[in-house]
N, C-alpha and C positions, 0 to 999 in steps of 0.2 A: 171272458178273455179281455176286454178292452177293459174291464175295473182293473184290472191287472197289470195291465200295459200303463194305462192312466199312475194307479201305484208307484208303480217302478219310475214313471216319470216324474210324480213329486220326487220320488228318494233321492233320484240323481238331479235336479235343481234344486231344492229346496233342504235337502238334510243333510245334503255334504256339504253345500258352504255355512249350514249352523253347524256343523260339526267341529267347524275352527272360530267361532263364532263371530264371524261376521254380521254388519248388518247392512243393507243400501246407505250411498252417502247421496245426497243434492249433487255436488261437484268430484269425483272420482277422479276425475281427470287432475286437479290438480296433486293429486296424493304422486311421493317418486315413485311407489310401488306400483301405482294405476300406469305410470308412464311406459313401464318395461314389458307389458302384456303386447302379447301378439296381435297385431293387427287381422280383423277377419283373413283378411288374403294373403296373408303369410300362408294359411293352411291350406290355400287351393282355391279353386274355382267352387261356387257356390255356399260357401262358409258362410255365415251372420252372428253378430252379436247377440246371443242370446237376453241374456240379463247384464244392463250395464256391470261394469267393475262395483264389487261388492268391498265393502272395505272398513276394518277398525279392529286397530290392536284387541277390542275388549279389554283395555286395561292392562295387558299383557306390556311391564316395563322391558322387557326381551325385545324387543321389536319397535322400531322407528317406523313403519310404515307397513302396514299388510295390506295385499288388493289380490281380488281374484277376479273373475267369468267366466260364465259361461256361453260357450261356443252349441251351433247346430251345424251341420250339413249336408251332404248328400248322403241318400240310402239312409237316413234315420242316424249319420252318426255323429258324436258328442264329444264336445271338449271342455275339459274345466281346468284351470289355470290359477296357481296364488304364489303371489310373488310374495315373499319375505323378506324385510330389509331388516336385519339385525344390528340392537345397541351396540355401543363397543364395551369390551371387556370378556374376559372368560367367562362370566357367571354366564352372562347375556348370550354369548356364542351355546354352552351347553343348555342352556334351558330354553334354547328355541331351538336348536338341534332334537331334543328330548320332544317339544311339541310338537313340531313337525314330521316326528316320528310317531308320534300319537295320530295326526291326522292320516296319514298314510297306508298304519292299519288299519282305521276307519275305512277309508277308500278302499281297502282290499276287500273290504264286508262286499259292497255291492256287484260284485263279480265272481263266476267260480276261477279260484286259481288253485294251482298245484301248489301248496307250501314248500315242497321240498324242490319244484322249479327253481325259485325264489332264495334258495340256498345255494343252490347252483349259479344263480347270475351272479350274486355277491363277489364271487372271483373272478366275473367278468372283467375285461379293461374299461375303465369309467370317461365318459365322455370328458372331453379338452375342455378344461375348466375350470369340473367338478372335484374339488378337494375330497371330497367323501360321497358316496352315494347309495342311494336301493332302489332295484327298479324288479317290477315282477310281467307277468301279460297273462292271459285265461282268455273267456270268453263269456261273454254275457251271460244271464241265467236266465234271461226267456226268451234270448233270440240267440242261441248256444253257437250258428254259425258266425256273430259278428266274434270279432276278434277285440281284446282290449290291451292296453299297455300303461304302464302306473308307474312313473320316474320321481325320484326326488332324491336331487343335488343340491350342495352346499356349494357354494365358488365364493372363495376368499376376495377382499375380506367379510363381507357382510351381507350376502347374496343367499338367500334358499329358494328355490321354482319346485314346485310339485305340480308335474302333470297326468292328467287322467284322460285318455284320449279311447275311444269307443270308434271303433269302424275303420276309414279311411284318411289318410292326409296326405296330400301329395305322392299316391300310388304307397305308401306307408303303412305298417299296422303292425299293432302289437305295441311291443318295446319299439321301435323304429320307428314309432308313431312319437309314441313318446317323449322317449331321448330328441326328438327333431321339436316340438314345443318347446323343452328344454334347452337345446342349442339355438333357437330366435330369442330366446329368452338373454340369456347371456350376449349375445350377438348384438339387442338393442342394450344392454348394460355399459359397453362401451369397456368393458374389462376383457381384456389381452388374454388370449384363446391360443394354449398352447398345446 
């Protein structure tokens, strides 16, 4: 059981931020993508910086700036967070729209969700912001009572946040978990939240 749990805990630090392929920077902090990440305490009492902000296009001319982290905190729960600052132009808007939808169903791997939930939220109303969005929620697959939630917005002009939040945040969970990473996200953007 603990090889198990250990497991699961490389997957969720370690294979979801190679799965966009990130890699550690020295200075994170000066990236504008590292700037827009959630402060620990935006998400509540007892939250920590997991692994500093991760960060680099890979090469990806889509993207002026990519930066994630990961979050820990109470009750074993997890947050991972990547900001996307998109070039300008259409090409650059759809081909990092298209990655970031690649990442996302990555992220969906490591949880059970309902797919046809996931169908259903889509006609959801999209958070104040978000130009387009997908957000799903399930429940872990070895701790089956935590709850999880998996957002990812676009906000014009050149903003994408994809959150993955596992357990609690501010009395939060699920999508609600989420979607609220999501909106500090946008919040610290400094872009006008209609």
């Amino acid at each position: 059981m603990v090889r198990v749990m250990l497991a699961y805990a490389v997957v969720v630090s370690l294979i979801l931020p190679n799965a966009i392929g990130v890699v550690a920077q020295e200075s994170p902090q000066d990236s504008p993508a590292a700037q827009l990440l959630p402060d620990p305490s935006d998400l509540g009492a007892g939250w920590t910086l997991h692994s500093g902000a991760l960060e680099d296009a890979g090469g990806n001319p889509s993207f002026t700036s990519l930066s994630g982290a990961a979050y820990v905190g109470p009750n074993g729960g997890r947050v991972f967070t990547v900001v996307f600052l998109v070039a300008e132009g259409p090409a650059a808007a759809r081909e990092a729209w298209q990655f970031a939808n690649t990442v996302f169903d990555e992220a969906r791997l490591l949880f059970a969700v309902d797919y046809a939930d996931e169908q259903s939220l889509k006609g959801s109303s999209a958070l104040a912001g978000c130009a387009d969005m997908r957000r799903t929620d399930g429940t872990e697959k070895m701790f089956p009572l935590m709850a999880v939630g998996l957002t990812l917005c676009v906000a014009d002009p050149d903003l994408i946040v994809l959150a993955y939040v596992s357990g609690e945040i501010n009395g939060l969970t699920g999508i609600a978990a989420s979607d609220r990473v999501v909106e500090i996200v946008l919040d610290s953007s400094g872009r006008e939240i209609l």
